[in-house]
C-alpha positions as CSV (number, residue, x, y, z in Angstrom):
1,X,12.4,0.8,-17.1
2,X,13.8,3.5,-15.0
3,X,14.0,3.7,-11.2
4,X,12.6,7.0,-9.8
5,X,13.8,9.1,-7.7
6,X,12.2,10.2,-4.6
7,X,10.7,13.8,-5.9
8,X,9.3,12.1,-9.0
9,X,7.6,9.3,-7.0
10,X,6.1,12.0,-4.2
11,X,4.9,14.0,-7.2
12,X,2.8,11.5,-8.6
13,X,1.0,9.6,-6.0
14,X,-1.2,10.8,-3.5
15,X,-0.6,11.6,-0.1
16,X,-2.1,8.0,0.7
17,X,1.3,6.1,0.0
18,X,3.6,6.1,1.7
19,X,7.3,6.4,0.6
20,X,10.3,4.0,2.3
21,X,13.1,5.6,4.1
22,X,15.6,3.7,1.1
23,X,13.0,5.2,-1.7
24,X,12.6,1.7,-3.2
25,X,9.2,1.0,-2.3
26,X,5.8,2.5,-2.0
27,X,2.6,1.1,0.8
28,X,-0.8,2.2,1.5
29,X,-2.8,0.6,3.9
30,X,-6.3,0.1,4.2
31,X,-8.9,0.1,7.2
32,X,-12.3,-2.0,6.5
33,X,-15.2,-2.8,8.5
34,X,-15.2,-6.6,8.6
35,X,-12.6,-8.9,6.8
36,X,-15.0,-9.9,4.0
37,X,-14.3,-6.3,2.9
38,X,-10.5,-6.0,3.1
39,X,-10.8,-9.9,0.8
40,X,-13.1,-8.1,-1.2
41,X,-10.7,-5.2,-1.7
42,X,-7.9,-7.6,-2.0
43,X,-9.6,-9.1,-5.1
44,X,-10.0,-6.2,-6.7
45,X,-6.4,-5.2,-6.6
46,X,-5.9,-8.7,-7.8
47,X,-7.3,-8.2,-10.5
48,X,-6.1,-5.1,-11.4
49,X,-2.8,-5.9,-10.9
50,X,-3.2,-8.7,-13.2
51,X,-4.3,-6.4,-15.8
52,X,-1.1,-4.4,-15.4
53,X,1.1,-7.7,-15.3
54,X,2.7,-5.7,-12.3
55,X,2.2,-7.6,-8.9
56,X,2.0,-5.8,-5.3
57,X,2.9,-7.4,-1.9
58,X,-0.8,-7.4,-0.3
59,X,-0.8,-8.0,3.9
60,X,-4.7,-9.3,4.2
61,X,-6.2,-9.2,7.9
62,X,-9.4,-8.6,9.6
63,X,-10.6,-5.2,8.5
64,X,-7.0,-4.4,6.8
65,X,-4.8,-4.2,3.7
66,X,-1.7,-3.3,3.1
67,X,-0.1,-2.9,-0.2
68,X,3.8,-2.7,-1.1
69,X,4.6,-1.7,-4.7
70,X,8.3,-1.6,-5.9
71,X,10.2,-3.3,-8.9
72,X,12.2,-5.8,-7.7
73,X,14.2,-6.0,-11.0
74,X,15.6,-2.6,-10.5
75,X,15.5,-2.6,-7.3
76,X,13.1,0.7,-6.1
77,X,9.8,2.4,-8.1
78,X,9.4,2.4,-11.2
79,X,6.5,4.6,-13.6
80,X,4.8,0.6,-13.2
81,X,4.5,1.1,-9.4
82,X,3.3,4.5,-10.0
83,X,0.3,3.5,-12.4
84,X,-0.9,0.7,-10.9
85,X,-0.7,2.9,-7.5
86,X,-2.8,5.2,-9.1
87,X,-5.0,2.5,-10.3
88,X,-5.6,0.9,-6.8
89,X,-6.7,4.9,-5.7
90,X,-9.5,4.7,-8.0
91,X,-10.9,1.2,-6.7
């Protein structure tokens, strides 16, 4: 597994992520009416994630998410952080 570099991450995720200043981490965040929604959207990346043995930092609050992906192992992203980011845009 290979840590990214910060064109290679910007090139495959969409404009929705954010990139960190240090380019070892990746965040979206989420606004929802109500909090059942944002646990509802929670769940879902949940169990996507799960699927992609490849686990996100979530932030649940009322009528937010927020979602941190990076590879702690190599300390920055990795092509895991970018699939499953890609994943959770299709939810």
């Amino acid at each position: 597994m290979n840590k990214l570099n910060s064109n290679e991450i910007l090139a495959q995720i969409s404009s929705n992520w954010k990139l960190s200043e240090n380019n070892d981490l990746i965040s979206r965040s989420f606004e929802l009416n109500n909090f059942a929604e944002a646990l509802e959207l929670v769940n879902k990346i949940g169990e996507l994630a799960d699927s992609e043995q490849h686990h996100p930092d979530i932030n649940l609050g009322w009528g937010y998410v927020e979602v941190y992906l990076s590879t702690h192992d190599i300390g920055g992203i990795s092509d895991k952080d970018i699939t499953l980011a890609q994943a959770i845009d299709k939810i």
